[in-house]
C-alpha atoms as a printed R data frame, in Angstrom:
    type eleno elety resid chain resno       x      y       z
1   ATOM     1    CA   UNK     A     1   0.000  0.000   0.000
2   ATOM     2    CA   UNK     A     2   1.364  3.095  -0.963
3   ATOM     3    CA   UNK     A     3   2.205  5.400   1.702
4   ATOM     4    CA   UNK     A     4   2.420  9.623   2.001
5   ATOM     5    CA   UNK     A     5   4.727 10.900   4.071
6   ATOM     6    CA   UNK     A     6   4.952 14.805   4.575
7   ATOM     7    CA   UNK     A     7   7.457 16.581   6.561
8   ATOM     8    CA   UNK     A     8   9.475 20.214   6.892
9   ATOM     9    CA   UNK     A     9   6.406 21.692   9.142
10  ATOM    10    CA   UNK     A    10   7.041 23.877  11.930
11  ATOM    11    CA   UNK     A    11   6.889 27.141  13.727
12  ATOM    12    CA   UNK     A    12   7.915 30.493  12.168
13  ATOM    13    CA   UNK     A    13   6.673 33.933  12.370
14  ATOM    14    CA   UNK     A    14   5.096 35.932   9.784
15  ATOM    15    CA   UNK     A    15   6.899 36.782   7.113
16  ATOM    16    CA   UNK     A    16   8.926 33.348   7.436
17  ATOM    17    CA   UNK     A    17   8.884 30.363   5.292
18  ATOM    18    CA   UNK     A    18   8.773 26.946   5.610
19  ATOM    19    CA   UNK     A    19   9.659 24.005   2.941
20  ATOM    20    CA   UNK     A    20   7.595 21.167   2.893
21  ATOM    21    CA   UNK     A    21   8.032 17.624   1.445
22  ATOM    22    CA   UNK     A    22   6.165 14.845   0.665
23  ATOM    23    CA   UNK     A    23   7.581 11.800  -0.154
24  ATOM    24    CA   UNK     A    24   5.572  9.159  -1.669
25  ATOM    25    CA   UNK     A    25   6.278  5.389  -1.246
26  ATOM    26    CA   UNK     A    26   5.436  4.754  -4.894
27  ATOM    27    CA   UNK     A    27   5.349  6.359  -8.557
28  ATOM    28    CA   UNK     A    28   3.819  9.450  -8.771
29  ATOM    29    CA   UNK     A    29   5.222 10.570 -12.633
30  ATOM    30    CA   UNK     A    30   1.888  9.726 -13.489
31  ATOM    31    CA   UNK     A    31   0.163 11.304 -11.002
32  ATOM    32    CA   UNK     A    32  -1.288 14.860 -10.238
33  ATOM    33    CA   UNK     A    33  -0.332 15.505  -6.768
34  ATOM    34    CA   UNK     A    34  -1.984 18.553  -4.922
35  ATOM    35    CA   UNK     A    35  -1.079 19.925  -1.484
36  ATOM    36    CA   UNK     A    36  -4.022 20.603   0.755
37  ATOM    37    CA   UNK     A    37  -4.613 21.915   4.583
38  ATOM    38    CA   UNK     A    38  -6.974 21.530   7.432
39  ATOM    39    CA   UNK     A    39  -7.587 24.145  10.045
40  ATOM    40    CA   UNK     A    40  -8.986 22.596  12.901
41  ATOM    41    CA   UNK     A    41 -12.839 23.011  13.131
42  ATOM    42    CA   UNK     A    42 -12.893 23.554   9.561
43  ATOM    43    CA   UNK     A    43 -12.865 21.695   6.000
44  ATOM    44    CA   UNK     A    44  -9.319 20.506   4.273
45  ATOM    45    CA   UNK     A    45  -9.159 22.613   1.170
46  ATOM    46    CA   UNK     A    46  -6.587 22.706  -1.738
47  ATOM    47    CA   UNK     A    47  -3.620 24.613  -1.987
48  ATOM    48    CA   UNK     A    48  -1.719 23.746  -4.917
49  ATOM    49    CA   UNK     A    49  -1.524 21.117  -7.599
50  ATOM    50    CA   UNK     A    50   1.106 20.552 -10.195
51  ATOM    51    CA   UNK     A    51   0.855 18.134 -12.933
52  ATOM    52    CA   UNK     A    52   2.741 15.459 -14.278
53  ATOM    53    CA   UNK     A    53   3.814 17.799 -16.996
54  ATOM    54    CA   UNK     A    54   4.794 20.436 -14.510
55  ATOM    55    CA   UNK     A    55   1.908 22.546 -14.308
56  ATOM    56    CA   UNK     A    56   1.216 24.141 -11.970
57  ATOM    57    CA   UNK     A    57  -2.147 25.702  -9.840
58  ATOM    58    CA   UNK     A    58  -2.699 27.817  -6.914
59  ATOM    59    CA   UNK     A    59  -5.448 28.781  -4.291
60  ATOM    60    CA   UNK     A    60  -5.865 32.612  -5.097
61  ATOM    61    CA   UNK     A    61  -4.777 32.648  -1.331
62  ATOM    62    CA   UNK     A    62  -1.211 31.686  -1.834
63  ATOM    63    CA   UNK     A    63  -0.876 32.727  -4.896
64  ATOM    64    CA   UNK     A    64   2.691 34.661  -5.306
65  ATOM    65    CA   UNK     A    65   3.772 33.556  -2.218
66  ATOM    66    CA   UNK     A    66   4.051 29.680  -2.149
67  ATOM    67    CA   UNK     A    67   5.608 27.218  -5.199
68  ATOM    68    CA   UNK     A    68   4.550 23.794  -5.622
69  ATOM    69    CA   UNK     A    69   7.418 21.274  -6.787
70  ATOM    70    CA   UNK     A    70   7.880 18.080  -7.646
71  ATOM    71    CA   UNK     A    71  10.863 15.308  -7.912
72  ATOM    72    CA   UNK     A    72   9.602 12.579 -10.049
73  ATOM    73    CA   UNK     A    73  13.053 10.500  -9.606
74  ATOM    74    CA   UNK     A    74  12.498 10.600  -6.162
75  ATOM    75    CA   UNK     A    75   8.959 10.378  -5.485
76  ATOM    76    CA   UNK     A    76   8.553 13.796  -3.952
77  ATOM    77    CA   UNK     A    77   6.329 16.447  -3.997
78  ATOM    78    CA   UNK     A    78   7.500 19.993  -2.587
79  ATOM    79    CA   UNK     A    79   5.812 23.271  -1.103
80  ATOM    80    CA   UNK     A    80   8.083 26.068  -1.053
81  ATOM    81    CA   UNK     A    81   5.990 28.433   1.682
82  ATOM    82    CA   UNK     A    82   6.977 31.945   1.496
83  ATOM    83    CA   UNK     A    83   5.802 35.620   3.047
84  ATOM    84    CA   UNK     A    84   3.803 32.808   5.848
85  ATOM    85    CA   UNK     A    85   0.847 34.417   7.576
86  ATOM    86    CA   UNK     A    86  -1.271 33.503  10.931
87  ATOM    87    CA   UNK     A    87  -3.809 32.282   8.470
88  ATOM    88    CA   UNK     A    88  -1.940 29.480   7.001
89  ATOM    89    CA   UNK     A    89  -1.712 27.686   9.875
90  ATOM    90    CA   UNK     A    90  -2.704 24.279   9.829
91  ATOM    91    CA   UNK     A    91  -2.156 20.376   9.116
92  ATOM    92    CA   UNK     A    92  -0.694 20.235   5.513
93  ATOM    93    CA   UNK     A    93  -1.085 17.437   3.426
94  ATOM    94    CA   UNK     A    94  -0.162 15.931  -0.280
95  ATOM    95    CA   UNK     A    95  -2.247 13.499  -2.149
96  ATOM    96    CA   UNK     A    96  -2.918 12.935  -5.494
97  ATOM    97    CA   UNK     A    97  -6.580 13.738  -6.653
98  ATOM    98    CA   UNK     A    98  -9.032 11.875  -8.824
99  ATOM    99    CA   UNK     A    99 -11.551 14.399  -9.211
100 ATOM   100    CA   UNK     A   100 -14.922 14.210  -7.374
101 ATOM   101    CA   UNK     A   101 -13.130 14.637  -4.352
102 ATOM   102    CA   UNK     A   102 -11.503 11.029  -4.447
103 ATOM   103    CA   UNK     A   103  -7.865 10.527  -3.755
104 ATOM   104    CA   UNK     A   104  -5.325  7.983  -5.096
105 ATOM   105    CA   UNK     A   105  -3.772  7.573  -1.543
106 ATOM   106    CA   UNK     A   106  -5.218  7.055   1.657
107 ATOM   107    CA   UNK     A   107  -4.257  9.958   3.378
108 ATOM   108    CA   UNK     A   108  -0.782 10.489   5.533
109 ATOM   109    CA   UNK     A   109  -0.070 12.247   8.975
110 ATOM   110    CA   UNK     A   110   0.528 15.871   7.161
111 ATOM   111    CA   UNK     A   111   2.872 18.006   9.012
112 ATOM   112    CA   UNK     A   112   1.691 21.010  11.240
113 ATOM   113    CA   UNK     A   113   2.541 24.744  10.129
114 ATOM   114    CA   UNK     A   114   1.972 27.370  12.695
115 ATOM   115    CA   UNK     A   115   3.020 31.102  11.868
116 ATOM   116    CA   UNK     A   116   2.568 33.294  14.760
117 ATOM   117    CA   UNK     A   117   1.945 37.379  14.569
């Protein structure tokens, strides 16, 4: 069973950044993987997906500020976080979506991202 494992989560202030990684325990060149985050008390929404081609899509609320990567060799998907504000804290995650809100991966730990004021 294929496993996600995310990582590079921490605590920074505003203004900071944070890289986060996501390695996958099987091929993703095929895949379009999409980070995603859950505030506590609230829904997990998407951040950023990149395709197996390279491109790339952003929530209009990181738009400019955080890059989505990925490392086909290696099985790993990247989120460069930049300019971090209190409101992007949360659990981040990395699957790869299906559409119809279904995922190709059960779904890993994620990695927690707090950005204090």
């Amino acid at each position: 069973q294929v496993q996600l494992v995310e990582s590079g989560g921490g605590l920074v202030q505003a203004g900071g950044s944070l890289r986060l990684s996501c390695a996958v325990s099987g091929d993703i060149s095929r895949d379009v993987m999409g980070w995603y985050r859950l505030v506590p008390g609230s829904y997990r929404e998407w951040v950023a997906f990149i395709a197996s081609s390279g491109i790339t899509n952003y929530a209009d609320f990181v738009k400019g500020r955080f890059t989505i990567s990925r490392d086909n060799a290696n099985n790993t998907v990247y989120l460069q976080m930049n300019n971090l504000k209190p409101e992007d804290t949360a659990v981040y995650y990395c699957n790869a979506p299906l559409g119809n809100n279904l995922y190709n991966y059960l779904w890993g730990q994620g990695t927690q991202v707090t950005v204090s004021s």
